[in-house]
C-alpha positions as semicolon CSV with decimal commas, in nm:
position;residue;x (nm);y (nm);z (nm)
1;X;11,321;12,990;15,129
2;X;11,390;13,371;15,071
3;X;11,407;13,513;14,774
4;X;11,745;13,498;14,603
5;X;11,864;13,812;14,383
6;X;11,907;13,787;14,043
7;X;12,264;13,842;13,910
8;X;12,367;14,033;13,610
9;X;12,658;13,961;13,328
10;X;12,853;14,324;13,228
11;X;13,026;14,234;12,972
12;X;13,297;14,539;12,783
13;X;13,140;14,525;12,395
14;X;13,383;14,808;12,291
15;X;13,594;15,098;12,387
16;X;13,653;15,391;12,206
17;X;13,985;15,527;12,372
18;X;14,081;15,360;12,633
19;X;13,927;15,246;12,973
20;X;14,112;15,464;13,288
21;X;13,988;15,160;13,515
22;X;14,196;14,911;13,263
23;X;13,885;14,738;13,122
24;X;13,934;14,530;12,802
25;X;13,686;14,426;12,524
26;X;13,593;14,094;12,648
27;X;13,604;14,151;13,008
28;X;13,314;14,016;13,203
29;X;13,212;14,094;13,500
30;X;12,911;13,949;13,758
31;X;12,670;14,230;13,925
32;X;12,354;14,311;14,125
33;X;12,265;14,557;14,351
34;X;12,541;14,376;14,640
35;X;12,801;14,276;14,381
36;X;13,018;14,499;14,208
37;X;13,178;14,219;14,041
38;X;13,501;14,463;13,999
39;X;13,361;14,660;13,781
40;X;13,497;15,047;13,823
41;X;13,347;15,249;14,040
42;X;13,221;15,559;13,806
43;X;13,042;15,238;13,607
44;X;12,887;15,071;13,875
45;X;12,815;15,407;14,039
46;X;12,612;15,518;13,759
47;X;12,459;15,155;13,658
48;X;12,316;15,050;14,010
49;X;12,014;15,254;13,993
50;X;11,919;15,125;13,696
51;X;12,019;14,754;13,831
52;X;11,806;14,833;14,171
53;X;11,491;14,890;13,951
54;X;11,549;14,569;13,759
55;X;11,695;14,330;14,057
56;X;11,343;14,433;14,246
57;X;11,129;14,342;13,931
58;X;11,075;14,682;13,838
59;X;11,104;14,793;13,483
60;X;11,293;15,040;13,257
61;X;11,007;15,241;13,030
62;X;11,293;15,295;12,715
63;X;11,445;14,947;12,778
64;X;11,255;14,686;12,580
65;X;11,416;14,386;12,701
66;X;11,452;14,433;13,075
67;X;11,687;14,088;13,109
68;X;11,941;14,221;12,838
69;X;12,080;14,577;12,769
70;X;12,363;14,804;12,611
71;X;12,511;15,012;12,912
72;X;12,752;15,334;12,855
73;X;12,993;15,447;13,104
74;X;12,970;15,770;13,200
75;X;13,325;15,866;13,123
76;X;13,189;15,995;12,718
77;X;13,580;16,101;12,593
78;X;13,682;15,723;12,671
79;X;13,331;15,559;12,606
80;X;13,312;15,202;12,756
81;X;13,018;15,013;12,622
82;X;12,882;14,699;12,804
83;X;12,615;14,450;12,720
84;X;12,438;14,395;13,063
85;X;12,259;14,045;13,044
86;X;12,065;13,812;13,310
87;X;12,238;13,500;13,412
């Protein structure tokens, strides 16, 4: 048996305009480093280097929990905040 890569809740916390990609508070959405989940692209652009560290068991130095973390999209007028957890 292979290994099997760990998958990743991105869940929308808050918004502080409004999301371009349509995103709601509340919307969840399943990723990894081959699973985009239908996330928007400018998100999951920016978030997959930090998910290829943590998918490979690497670790984030200023992330204490590496399993569960607060994630900002990169668009900063419209500010999409998502609480990435380990299923």
């Amino acid at each position: 048996m292979g290994w099997k890569e760990p998958v990743y809740e991105a869940k929308v916390v808050s918004i502080k305009k409004s999301c371009s990609a349509g995103h709601e508070v509340g919307d969840a959405f399943e990723v990894n480093t081959h699973k985009t989940g239908g996330i928007c692209g400018y998100c999951y652009h920016d978030l997959f280097p930090r998910l290829m560290v943590i998918c490979m068991d690497g670790n984030i130095p200023w992330q204490e929990n590496q399993d569960e973390f607060t994630y900002e999209c990169p668009d900063r007028y419209n500010l999409v905040t998502f609480k990435i957890r380990k299923k």
